[in-house]
C-alpha positions in Angstrom: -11.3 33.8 -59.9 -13.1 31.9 -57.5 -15.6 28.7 -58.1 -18.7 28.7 -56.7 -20.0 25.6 -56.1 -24.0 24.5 -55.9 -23.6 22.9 -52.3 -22.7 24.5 -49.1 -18.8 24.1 -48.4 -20.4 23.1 -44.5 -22.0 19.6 -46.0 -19.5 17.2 -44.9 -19.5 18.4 -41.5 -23.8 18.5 -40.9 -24.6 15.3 -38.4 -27.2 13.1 -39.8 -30.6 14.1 -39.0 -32.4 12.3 -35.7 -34.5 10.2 -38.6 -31.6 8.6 -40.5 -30.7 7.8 -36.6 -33.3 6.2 -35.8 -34.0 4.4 -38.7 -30.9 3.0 -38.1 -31.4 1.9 -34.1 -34.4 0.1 -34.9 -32.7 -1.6 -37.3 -30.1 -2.7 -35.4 -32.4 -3.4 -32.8 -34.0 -6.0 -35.0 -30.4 -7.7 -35.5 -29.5 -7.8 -31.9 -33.4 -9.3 -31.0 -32.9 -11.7 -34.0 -29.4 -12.8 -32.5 -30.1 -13.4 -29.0 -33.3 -15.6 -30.2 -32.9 -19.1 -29.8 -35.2 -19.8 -32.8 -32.9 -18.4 -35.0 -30.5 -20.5 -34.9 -32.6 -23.4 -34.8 -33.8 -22.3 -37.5 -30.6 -22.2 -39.5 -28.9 -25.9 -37.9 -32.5 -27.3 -39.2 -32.1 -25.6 -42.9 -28.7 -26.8 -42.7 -29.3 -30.6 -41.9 -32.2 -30.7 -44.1 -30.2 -29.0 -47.4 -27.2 -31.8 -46.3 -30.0 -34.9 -46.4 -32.5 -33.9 -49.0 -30.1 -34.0 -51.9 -30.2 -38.3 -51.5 -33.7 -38.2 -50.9 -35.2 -35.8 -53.6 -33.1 -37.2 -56.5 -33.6 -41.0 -55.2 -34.7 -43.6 -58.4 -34.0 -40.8 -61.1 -34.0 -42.8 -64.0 -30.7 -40.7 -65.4 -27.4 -40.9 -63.3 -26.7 -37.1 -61.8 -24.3 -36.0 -60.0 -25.1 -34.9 -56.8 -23.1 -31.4 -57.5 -24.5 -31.0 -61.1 -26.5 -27.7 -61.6 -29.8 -29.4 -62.1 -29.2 -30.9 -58.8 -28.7 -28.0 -57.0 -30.9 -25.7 -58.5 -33.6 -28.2 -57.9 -33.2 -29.0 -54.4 -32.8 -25.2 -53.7 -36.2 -24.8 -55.1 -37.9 -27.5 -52.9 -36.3 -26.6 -49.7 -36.7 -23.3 -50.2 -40.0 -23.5 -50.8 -40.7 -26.1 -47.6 -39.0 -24.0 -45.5 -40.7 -20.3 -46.6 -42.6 -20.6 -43.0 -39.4 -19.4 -41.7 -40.1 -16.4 -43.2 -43.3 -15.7 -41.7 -42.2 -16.5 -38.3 -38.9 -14.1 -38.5 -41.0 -11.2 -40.6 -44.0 -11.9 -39.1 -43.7 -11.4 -35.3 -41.2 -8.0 -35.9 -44.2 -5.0 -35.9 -46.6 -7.4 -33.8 -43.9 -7.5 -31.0 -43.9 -3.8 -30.5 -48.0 -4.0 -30.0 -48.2 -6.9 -28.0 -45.4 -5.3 -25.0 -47.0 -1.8 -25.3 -44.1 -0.4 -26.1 -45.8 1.3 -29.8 -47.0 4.0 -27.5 -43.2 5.1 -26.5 -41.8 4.1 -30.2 -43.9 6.2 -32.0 -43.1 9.1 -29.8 -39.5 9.6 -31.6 -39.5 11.5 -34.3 -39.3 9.2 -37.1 -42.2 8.5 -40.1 -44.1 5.2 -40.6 -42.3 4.4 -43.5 -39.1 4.4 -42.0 -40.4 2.3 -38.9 -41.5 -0.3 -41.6 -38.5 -0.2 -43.7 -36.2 -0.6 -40.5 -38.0 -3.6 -39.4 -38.5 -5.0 -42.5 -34.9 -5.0 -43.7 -34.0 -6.1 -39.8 -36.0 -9.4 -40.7 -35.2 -9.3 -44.4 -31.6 -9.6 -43.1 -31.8 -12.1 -40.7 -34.1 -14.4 -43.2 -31.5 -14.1 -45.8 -28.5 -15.0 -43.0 -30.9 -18.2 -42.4 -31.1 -19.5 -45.8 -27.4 -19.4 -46.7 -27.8 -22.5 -44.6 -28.7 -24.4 -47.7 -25.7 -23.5 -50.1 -23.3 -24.3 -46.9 -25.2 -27.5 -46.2 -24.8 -28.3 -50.3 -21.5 -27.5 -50.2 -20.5 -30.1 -47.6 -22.3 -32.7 -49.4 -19.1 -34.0 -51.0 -17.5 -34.2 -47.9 -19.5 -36.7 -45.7 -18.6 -40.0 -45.6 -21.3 -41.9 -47.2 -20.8 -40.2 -50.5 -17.8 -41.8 -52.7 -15.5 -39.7 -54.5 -16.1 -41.5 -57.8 -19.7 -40.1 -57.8 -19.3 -36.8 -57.8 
């Protein structure tokens, strides 16, 4: 007695088709471009200093006595920053499809054989990626709030 199943017994061993490839190089094309970018990480030391400073700043003369690690705290100045700082976005998002227009180089790209939604998906998530890498600046920065000097124990 023999089991037939409803999938070829060949499946495992099929490559991945040329789109799934390429999908994936310009993807990782966005990463690398994103990494060897100065602006990037200027981008994330200036997220990071600001998250560390605007904790005093934000919560100054509160008439109630928080805690600079309470939830309130943090979930507020997550909001503001993040919200300052959504330009980032634009300029990391922004300048990804642009780039191949302005270089000529959409004339070779979209010889490949891949569709437009998997160019724009690859370059989005490339960006989406590198934005969210970014903004983890801001928990790190909030975490190390307790641990600079001008902040007492006592207080926290």
């Amino acid at each position: 007695m023999s089991i037939s199943l409803p999938f070829s017994a060949d499946i495992c061993t099929k490559t991945p088709s040329i789109s799934i490839i390429m999908f994936a190089e310009l993807f990782l094309f966005e990463l690398k471009y994103r990494a060897r970018r100065f602006d990037t990480y200027f981008y994330f030391i200036a997220l990071f200093l600001f998250s560390i400073i605007s904790v005093d700043f934000i919560f100054e003369g509160q008439l109630t006595t928080l805690l600079p690690n309470s939830p309130i705290v943090i979930a507020r100045t997550m909001g503001i920053v993040s919200a300052l700082f959504l330009m980032i976005v634009s300029m990391i998002a922004g300048t990804s499809i642009l780039r191949d227009f302005t270089q000529n180089s959409h004339v070779l790209l979209f010889s490949f054989p891949f569709t437009k939604a998997q160019y724009l998906l690859s370059r989005f998530l490339g960006s989406f990626v590198v934005v969210v890498l970014i903004f983890t600046a801001l928990p790190l920065g909030m975490m190390l709030i307790p641990l600079l000097p001008w902040h007492q124990t006592s207080e926290l």
